[in-house]
C-alpha positions as CSV (number, residue, x, y, z in Angstrom):
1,X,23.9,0.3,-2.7
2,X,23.3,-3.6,-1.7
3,X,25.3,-2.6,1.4
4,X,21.7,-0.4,2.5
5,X,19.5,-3.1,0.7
6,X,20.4,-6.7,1.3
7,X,20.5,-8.8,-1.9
8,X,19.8,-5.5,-3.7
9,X,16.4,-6.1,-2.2
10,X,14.6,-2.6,-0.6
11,X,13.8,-3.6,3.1
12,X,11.9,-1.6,6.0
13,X,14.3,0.9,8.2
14,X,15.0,-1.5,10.6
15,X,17.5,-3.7,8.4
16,X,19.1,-0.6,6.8
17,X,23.1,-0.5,7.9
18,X,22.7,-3.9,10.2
19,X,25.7,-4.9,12.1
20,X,27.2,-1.4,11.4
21,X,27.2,0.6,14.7
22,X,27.3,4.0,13.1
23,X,24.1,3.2,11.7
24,X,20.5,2.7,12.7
25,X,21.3,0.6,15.9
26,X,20.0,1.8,19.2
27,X,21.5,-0.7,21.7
28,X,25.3,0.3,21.8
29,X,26.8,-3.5,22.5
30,X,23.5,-5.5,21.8
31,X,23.9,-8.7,19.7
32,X,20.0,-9.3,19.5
33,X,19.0,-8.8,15.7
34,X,17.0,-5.6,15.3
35,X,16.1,-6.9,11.7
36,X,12.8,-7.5,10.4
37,X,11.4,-8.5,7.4
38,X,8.4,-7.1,5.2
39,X,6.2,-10.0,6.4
40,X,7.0,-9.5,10.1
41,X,6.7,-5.4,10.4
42,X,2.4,-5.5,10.0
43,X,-0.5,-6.3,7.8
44,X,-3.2,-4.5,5.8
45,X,-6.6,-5.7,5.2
46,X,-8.8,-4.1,2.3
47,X,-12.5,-5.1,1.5
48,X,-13.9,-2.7,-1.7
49,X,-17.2,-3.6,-3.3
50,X,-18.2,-1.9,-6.0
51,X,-21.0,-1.5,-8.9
52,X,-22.1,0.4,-11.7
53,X,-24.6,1.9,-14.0
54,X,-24.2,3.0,-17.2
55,X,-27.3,3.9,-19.8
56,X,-26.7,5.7,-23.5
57,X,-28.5,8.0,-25.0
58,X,-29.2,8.1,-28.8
59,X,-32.1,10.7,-29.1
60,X,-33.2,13.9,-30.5
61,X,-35.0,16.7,-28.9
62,X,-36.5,19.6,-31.2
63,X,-34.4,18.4,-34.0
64,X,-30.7,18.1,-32.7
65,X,-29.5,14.8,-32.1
66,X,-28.5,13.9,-28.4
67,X,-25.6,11.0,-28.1
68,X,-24.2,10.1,-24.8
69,X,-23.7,8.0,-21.8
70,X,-24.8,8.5,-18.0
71,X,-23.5,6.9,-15.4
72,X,-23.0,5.9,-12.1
73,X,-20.6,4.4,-9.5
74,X,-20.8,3.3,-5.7
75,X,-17.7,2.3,-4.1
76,X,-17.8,1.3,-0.4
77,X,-14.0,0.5,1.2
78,X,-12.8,-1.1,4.4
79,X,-9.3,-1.1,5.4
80,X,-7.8,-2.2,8.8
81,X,-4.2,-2.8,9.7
82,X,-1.8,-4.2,12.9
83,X,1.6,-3.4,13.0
84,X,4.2,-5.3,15.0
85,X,6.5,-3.8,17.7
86,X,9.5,-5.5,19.0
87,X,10.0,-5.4,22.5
């Protein structure tokens, strides 16, 4: 297994089988690393904000007792990302 994940670390597609030409390596002959790591394939940006509401309820209408919680959420979400080809 750390022959597909070096230092028995999971990497991207692009370092699985590097160096063997049977596997994942489009330039028959080519010396030039085709490896990448996790940091140089892309990056993903997130902003979230968030809030809530929340009121109980401890009443009783026409005799029965009414116990509870109401609430609600608003989540608004961003997300952007670049990814990284090598030439």
């Amino acid at each position: 297994l750390n022959a597909w994940f070096p230092s028995g670390i999971p990497q991207p597609a692009q370092t699985w089988g590097s160096g063997d030409p049977g596997v994942i390596n489009p330039l028959e002959g080519s010396t030039r690393s085709t490896a990448w790591s996790v940091l140089e394939s892309g990056d993903v940006f997130e902003t979230v904000s968030a809030a809530y509401l929340m009121a109980n309820i401890d009443t009783e209408i026409a005799g029965l007792p009414i116990t509870g919680n109401v609430g609600v959420r608003y989540v608004k979400s961003k997300q952007s990302s670049t990814t990284l080809q090598r030439a």
